[in-house]
KOLFILO-815572 format. One record per residue: chain; residue number from 1; y, z negated, x negated of N, C-alpha, C in turn. Coordinates in Angstrom, 3 decimals. Each point is the difference from the previous one (the first is absolute). Layout:
<unit:A pos:NUM n_north:Y n_up:Z n_east:X ca_north:Y ca_up:Z ca_east:X c_north:Y c_up:Z c_east:X>
...
//
This chain:
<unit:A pos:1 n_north:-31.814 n_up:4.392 n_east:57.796 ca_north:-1.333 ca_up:-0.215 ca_east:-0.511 c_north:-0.486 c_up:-1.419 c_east:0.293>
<unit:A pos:2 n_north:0.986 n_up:-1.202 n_east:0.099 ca_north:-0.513 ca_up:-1.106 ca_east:-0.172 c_north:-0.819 c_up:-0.397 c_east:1.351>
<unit:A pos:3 n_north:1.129 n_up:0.901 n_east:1.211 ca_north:-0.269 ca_up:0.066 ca_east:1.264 c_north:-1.363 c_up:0.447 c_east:0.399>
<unit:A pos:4 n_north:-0.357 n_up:1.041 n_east:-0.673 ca_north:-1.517 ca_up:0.362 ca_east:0.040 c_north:-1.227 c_up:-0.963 c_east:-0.736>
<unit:A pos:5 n_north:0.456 n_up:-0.786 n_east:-0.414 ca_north:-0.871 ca_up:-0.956 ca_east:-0.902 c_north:-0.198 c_up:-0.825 c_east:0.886>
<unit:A pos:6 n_north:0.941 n_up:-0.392 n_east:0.678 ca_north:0.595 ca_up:-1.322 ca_east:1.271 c_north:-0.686 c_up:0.559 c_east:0.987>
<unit:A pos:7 n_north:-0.354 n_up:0.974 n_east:0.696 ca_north:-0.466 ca_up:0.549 ca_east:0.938 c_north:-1.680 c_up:-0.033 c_east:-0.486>
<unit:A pos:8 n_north:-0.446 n_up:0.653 n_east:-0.782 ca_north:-1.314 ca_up:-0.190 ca_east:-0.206 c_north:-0.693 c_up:-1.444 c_east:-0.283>
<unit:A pos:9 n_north:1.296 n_up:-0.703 n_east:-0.393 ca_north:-1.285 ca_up:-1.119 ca_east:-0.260 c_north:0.189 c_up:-0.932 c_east:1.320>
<unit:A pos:10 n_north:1.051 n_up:0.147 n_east:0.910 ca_north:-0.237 ca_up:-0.460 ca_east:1.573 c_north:-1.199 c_up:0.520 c_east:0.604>
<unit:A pos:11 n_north:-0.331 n_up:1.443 n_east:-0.423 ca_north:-0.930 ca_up:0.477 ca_east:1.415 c_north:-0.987 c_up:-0.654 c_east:-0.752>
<unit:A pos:12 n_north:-0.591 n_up:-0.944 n_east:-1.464 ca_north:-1.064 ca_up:0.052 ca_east:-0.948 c_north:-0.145 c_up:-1.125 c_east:0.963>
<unit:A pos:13 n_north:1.057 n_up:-0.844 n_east:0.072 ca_north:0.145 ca_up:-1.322 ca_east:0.757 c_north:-0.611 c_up:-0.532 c_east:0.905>
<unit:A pos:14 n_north:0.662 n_up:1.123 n_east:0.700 ca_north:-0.314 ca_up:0.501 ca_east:1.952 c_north:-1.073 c_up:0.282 c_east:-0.125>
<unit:A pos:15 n_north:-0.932 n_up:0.176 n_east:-0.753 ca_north:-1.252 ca_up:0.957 ca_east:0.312 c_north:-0.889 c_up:-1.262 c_east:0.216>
<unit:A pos:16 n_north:0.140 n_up:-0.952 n_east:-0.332 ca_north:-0.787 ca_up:-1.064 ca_east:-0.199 c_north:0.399 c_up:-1.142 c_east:1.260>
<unit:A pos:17 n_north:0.953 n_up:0.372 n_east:0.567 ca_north:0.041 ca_up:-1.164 ca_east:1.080 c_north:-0.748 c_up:0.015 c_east:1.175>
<unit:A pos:18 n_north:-0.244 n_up:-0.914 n_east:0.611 ca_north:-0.524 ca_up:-0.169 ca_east:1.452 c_north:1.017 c_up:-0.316 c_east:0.836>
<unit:A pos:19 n_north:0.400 n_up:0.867 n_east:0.923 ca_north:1.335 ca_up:-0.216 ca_east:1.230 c_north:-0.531 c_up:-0.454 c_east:1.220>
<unit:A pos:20 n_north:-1.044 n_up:-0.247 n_east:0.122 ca_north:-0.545 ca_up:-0.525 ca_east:1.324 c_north:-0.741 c_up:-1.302 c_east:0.237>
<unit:A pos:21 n_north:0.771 n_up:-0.722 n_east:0.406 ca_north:-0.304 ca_up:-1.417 ca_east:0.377 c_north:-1.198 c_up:-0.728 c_east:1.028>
<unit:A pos:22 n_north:-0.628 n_up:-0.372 n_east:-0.112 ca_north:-1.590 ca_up:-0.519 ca_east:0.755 c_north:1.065 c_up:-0.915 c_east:0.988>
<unit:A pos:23 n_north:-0.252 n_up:0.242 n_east:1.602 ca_north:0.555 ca_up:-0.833 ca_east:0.755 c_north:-0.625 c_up:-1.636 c_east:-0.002>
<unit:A pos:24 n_north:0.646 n_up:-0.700 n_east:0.634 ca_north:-1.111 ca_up:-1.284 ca_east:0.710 c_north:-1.239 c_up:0.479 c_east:0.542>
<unit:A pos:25 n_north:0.414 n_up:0.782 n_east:0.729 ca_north:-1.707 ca_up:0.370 ca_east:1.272 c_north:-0.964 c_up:1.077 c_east:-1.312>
<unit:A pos:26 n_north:1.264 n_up:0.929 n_east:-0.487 ca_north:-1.291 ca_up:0.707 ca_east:-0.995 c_north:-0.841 c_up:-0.883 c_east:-0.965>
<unit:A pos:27 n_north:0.500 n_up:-1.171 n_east:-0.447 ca_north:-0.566 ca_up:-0.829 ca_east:-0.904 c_north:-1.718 c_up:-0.602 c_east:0.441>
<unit:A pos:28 n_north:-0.333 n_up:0.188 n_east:1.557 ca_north:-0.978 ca_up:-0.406 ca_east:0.256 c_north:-1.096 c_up:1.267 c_east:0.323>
<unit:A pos:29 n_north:0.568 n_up:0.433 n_east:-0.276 ca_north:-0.884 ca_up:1.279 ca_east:0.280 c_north:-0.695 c_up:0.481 c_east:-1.319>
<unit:A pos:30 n_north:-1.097 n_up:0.197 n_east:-0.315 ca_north:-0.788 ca_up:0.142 ca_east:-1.407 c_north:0.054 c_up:1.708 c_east:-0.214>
<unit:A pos:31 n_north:-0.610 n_up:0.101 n_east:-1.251 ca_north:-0.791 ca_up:1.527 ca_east:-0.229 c_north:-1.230 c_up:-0.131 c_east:-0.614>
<unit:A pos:32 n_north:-0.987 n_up:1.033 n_east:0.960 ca_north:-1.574 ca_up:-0.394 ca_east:0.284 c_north:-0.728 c_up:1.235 c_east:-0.844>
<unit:A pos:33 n_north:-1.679 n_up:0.171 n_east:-0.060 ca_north:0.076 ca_up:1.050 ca_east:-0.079 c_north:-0.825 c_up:0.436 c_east:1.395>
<unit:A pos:34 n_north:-0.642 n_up:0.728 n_east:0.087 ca_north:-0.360 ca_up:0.486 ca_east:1.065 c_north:-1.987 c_up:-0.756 c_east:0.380>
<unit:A pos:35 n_north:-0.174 n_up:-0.858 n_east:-0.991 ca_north:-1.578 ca_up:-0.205 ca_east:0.023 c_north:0.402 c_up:-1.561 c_east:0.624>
<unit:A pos:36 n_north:1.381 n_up:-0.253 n_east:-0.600 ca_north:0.185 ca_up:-1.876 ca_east:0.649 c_north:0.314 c_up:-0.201 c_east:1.738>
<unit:A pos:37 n_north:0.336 n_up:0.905 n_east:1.016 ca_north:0.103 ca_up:0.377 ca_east:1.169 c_north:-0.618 c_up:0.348 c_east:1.116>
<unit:A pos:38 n_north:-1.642 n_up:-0.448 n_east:-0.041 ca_north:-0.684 ca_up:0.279 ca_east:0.664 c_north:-0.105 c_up:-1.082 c_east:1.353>
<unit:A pos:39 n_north:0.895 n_up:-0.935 n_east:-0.390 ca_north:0.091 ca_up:-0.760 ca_east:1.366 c_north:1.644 c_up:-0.097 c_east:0.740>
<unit:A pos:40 n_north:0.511 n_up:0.831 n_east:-0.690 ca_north:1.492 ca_up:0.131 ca_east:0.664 c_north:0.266 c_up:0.991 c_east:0.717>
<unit:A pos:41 n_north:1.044 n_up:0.003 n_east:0.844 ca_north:0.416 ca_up:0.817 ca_east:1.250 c_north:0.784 c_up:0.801 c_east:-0.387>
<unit:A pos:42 n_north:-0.009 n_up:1.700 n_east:0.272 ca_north:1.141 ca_up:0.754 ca_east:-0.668 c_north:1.400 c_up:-0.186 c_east:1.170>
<unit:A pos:43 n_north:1.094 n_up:-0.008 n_east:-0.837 ca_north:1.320 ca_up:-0.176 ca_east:0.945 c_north:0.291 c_up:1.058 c_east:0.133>
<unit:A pos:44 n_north:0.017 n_up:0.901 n_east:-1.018 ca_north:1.156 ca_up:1.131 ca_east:-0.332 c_north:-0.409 c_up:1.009 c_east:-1.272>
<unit:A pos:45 n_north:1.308 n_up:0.687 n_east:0.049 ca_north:-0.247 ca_up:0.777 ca_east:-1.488 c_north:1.582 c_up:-0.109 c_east:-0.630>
<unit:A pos:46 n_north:-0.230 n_up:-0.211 n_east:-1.139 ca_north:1.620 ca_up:-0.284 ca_east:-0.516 c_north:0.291 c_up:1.187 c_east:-0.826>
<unit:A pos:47 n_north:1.155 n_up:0.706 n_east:-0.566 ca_north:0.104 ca_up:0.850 ca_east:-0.635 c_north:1.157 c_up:-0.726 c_east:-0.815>
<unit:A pos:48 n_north:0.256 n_up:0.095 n_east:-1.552 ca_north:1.031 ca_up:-0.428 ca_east:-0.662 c_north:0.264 c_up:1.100 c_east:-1.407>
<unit:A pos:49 n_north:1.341 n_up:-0.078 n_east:0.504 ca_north:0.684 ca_up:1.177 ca_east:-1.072 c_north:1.598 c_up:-0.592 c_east:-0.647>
<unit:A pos:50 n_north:-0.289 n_up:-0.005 n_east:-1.477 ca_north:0.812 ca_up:-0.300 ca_east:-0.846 c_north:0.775 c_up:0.817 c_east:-1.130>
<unit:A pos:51 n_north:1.095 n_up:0.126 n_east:-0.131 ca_north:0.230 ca_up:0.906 ca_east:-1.126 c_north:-0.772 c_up:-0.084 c_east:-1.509>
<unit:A pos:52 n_north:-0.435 n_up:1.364 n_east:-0.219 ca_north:-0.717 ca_up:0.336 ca_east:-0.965 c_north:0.606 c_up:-0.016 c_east:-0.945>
<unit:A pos:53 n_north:1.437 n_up:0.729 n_east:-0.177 ca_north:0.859 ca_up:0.187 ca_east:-1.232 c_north:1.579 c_up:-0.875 c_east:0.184>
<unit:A pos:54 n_north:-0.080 n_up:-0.620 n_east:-0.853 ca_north:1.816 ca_up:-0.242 ca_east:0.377 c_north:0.610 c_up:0.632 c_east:-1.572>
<unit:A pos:55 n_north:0.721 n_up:0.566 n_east:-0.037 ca_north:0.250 ca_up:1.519 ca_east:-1.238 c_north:-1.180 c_up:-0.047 c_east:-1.054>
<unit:A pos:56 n_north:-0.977 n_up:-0.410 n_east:0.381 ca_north:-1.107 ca_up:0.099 ca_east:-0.962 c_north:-1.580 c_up:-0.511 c_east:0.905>
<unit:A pos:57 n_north:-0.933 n_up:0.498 n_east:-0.813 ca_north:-0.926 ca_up:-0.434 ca_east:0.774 c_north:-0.439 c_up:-1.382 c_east:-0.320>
<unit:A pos:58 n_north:-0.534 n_up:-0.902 n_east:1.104 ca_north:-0.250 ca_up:-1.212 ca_east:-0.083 c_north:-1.214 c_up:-0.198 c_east:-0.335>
<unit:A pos:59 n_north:-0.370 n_up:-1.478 n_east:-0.488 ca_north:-1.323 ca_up:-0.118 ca_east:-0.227 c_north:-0.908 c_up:-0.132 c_east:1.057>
<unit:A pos:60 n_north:-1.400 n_up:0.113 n_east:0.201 ca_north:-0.818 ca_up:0.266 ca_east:0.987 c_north:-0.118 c_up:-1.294 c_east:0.267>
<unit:A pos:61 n_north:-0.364 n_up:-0.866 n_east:-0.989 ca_north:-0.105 ca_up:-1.475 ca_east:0.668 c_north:1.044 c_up:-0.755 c_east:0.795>
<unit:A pos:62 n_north:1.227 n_up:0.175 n_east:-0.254 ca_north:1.330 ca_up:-0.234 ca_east:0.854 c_north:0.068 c_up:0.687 c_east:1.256>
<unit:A pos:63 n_north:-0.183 n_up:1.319 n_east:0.072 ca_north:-0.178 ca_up:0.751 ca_east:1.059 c_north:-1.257 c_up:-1.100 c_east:0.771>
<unit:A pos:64 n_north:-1.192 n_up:0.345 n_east:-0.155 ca_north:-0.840 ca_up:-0.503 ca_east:0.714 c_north:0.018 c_up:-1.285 c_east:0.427>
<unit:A pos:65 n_north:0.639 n_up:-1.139 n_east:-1.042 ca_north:0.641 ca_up:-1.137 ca_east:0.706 c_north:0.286 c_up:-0.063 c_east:1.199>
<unit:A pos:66 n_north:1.480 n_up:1.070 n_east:0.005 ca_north:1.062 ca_up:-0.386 ca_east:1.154 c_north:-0.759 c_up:1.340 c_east:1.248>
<unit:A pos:67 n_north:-0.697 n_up:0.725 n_east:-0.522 ca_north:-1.018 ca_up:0.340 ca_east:1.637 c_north:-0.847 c_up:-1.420 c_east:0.290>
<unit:A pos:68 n_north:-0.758 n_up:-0.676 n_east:-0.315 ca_north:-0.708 ca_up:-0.873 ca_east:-0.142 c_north:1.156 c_up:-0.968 c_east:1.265>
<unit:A pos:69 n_north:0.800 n_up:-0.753 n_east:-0.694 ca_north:1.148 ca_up:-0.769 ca_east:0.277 c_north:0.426 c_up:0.760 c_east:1.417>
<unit:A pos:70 n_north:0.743 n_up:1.384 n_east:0.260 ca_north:0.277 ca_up:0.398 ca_east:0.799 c_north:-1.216 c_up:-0.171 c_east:1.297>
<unit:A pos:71 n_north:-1.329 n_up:0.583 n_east:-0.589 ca_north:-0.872 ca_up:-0.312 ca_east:1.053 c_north:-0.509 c_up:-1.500 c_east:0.830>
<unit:A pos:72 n_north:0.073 n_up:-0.791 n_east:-1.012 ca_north:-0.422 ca_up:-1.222 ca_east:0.389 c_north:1.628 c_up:-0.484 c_east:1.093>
<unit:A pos:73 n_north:1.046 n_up:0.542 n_east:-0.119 ca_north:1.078 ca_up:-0.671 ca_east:0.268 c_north:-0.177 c_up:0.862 c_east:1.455>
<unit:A pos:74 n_north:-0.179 n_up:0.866 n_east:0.350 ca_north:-0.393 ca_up:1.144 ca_east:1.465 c_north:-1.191 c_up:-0.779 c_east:0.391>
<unit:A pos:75 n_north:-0.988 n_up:-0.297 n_east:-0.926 ca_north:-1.328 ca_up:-0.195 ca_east:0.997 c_north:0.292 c_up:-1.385 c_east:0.080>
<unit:A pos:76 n_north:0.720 n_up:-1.118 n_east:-0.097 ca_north:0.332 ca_up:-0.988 ca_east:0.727 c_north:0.828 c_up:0.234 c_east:1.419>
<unit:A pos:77 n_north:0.661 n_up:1.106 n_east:-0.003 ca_north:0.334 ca_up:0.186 ca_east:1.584 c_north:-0.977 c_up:0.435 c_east:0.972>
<unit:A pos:78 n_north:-1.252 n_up:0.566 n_east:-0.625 ca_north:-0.805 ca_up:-0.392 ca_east:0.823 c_north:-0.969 c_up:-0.412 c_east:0.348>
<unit:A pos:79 n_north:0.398 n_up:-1.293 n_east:-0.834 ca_north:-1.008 ca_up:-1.379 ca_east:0.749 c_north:-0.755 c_up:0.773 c_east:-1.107>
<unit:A pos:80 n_north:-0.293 n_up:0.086 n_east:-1.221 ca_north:-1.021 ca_up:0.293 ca_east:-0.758 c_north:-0.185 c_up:-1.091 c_east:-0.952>
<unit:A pos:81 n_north:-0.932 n_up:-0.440 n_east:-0.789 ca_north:0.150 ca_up:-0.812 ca_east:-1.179 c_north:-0.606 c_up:0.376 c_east:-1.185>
<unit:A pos:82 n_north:-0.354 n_up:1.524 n_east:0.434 ca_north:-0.908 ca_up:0.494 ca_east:-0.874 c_north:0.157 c_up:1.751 c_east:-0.412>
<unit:A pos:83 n_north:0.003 n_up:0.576 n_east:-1.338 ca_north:0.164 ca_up:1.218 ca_east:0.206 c_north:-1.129 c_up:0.645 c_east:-1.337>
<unit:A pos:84 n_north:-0.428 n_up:1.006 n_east:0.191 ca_north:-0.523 ca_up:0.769 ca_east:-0.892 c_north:0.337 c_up:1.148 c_east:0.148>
<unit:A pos:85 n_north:0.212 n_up:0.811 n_east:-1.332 ca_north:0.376 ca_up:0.972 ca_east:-0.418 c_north:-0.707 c_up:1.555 c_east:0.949>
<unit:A pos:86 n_north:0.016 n_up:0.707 n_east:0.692 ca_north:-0.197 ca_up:1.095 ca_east:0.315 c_north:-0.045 c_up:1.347 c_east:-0.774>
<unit:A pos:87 n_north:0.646 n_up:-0.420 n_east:-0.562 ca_north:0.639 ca_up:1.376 ca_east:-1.209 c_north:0.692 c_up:-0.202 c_east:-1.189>
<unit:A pos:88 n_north:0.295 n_up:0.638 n_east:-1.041 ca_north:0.406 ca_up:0.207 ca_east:-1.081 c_north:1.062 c_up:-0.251 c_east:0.115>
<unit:A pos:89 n_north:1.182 n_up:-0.439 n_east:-0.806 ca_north:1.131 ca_up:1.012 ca_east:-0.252 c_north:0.148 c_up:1.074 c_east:-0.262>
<unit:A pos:90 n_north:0.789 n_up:0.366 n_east:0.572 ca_north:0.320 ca_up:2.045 ca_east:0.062 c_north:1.553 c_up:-0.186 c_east:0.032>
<unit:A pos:91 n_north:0.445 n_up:0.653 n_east:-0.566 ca_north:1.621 ca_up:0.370 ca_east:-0.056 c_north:0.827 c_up:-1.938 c_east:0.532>
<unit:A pos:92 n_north:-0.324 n_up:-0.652 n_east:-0.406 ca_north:0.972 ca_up:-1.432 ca_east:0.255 c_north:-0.657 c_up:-0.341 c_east:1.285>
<unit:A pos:93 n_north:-0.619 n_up:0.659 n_east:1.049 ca_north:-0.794 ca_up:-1.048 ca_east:1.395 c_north:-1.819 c_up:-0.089 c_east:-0.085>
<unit:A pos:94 n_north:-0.423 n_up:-0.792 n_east:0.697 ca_north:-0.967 ca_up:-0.360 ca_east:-0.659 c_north:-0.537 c_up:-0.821 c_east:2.082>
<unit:A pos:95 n_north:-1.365 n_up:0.560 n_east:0.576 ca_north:-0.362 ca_up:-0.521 ca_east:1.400 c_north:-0.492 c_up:-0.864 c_east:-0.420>
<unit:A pos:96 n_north:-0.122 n_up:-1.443 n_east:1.054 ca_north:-0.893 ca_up:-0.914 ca_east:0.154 c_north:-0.108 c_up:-0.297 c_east:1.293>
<unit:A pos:97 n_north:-1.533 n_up:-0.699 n_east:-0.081 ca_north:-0.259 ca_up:-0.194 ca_east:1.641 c_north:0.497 c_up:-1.527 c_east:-0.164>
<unit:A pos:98 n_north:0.231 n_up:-0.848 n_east:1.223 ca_north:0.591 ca_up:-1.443 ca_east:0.128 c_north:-1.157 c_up:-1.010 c_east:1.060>
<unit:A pos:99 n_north:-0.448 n_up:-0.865 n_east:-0.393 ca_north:-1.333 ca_up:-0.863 ca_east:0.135 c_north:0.883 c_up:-0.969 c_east:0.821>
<unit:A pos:100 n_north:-0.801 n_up:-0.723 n_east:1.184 ca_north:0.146 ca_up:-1.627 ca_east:-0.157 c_north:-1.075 c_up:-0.350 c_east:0.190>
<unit:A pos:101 n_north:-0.342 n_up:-0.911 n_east:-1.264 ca_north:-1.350 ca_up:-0.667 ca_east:-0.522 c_north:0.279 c_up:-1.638 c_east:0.468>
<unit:A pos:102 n_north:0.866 n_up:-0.415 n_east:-0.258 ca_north:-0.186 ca_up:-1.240 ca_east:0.697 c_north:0.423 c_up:-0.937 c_east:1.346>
//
């Protein structure tokens, strides 16, 4: 029993962390919305997908963080400094297109 107590309040734990780290290059790369971009160049399209559940479901704001984080850390590979959201989250991935504005 105690084991099951020990187990639930890890995943309560887990549910709340962020596992994904903002690189150097992702750090310069912003999130826009789509009205601030009218003088930037599209690079790309980024797609970022993160686990939704780790034995429990996570919070949406943590989730959307580390898509956020994941995207900005991709759209610095290409040559982007800029990203806005394309889409929702849906099941843990979430599109964005990738800007370079300056």
């Amino acid at each position: 029993m105690l084991r099951y107590i020990w187990l639930i309040g890890l995943a309560i734990c887990l549910s709340g962390c962020t596992w994904v780290k903002l690189t150097e290059a992702g750090e310069a790369v912003s999130v826009a919305e789509a009205d601030a971009i009218s003088e930037c160049t599209r690079v790309g399209i980024v797609t970022a997908r993160t686990g939704e559940r780790i034995i429990t479901e996570r919070k949406l704001d943590k989730v959307n963080e580390e898509l956020h984080t994941l995207a900005r850390n991709e759209a610095a590979n290409l040559n982007a400094d800029t990203i806005v959201p394309l889409s929702h989250e849906t099941d843990g991935a979430q599109t964005f297109t990738a800007y370079r504005c300056h």
